[in-house]
Each structure stands twice: as structure tokens, then as C-alpha cells.
Steps between C-alpha positions, in 0.01 A plus 500: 500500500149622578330803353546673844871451540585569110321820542693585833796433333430787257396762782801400627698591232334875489562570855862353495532730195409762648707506720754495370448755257404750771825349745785825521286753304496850688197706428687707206527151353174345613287775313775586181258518202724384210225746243281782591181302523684141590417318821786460792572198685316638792191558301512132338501331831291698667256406209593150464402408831220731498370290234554178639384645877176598344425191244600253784311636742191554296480140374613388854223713633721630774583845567852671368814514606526867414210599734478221729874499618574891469665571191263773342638648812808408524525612074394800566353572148189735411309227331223370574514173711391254161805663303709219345660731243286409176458846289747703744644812283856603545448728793360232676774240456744790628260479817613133601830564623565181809806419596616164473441352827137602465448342148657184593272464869187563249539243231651222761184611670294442204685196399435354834117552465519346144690253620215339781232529246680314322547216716155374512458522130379212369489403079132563510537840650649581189193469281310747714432781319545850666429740240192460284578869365660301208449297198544224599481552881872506683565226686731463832779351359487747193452830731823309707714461201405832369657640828798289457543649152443844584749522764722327319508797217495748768787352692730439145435896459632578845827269449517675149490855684782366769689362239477873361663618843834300475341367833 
């Protein structure tokens, strides 16, 4: 297995996830907050794969998903167009409300983007580093994995929150 299709393998676990977390949830469902300040499933997608949409593309040097295909349209939200959710209070999560459809068209979108950068990854590519902001400097394959990992939490959250539902 090569670095390109393990790593594909793991995108394609968040955006199968994903959907399937979001699949049958009406909007009363889709943006339940389980506490007062907790995040819904809508809110965890949405972020998820604004994370990944924004990371990808940046290291990618490509433009995002979100802007390039229509979604900060589409979304509808009062942020500005670089929001990916980082240091959103309470009244903002209550602001993402998607329906499902919607979610699920974004992240396969975003997946799908991921997914052809990916394919020309090569083991070397990995060394690259795309951060120097660091000590020590982040490399591709570490700002890749750290994607991986931080939709992973966000998507266990949203099953959590669905498993909340009954649903």
C-alpha cells in the first residue's frame, strides 16, 4: 500500500462516516445540542469538512470547495468566507443549521478534492514541509494526518450526539 492510497483510505473513512451519521436526521435532529454550549451534528460536519476543505486546499494550493463550488452560498451562514468553525461561541454554532442533503453534497465534495490530491502523492511529497510556523516545521504528511485525526474526533462526537437521538 502506498502512502497515497493508505491515506485515501482514511479520508475515506471520514466521508463514509459522515454520512452516515448525517443519513435520516431532520433538521430538529441535525442541530439537537445534547448541553447548552455542546456542538450538534450539523455543526461538527459542517466543521469537519471545513477543516479538511481548507487544510487540503491550502497545502494543495488550490482554491476551496466552499468558495470555489458554491457552498458559502449555498450555507448561507454570516461568517466570513475563511470560517472553518475554530473559536465559534454558542450563538454561532446555533447559526449552522444545513439540512442533510446539503452536509453530505459538501464533504463528498471536499472528499472528492482530497481525494485527487491525493493521487499524485508521492512518499517524498510527504517530507515537504508546509508550515514553518512550528517547532519543528509541519510537514505534509503530518498536516495530512493531523486532518485525518481531527475529523476523526469531530465525526465520533457527531455519532455520539445521534446516538443521543435514538436515531
Amino acid at each position: 500500500m502506498t502512502p497515497a492510497e493508505l491515506l485515501t483510505d482514511a479520508f475515506e473513512r471520514i466521508v463514509e462516516g459522515g454520512r452516515a451519521v448525517v443519513d435520516g436526521l431532520d433538521e430538529d435532529q441535525l442541530t439537537h445540542r445534547p448541553g447548552p454550549e455542546a456542538n450538534p451534528v450539523a455543526w461538527l460536519v459542517w466543521h469537519l469538512a471545513r477543516v479538511q476543505d481548507d487544510h487540503v486546499a491550502d497545502v494543495a494550493g488550490r482554491t476551496q470547495v466552499w468558495t470555489e463550488e458554491g457552498f458559502q452560498e449555498r450555507f448561507d451562514l454570516p461568517f466570513d468566507e475563511s470560517d472553518i468553525g475554530f473559536g465559534h461561541n454558542t450563538e454561532d454554532v446555533a447559526r449552522v443549521r444545513p439540512d442533510a442533503g446539503l452536509l453530505t453534497a459538501y464533504l463528498e465534495a471536499v472528499h472528492a478534492q482530497t481525494v485527487a490530491f491525493l493521487a499524485d502523492l508521492s512518499e517524498e511529497d510527504l517530507d515537504r514541509v508546509v508550515d514553518e510556523r512550528w517547532d519543528p516545521p509541519v510537514t505534509l504528511g503530518a498536516r495530512l494526518v493531523s486532518v485525518v485525526n481531527d475529523d476523526a474526533q469531530h465525526l465520533g462526537q457527531a455519532a455520539y450526539v445521534r446516538g443521543l437521538l435514538g436515531a
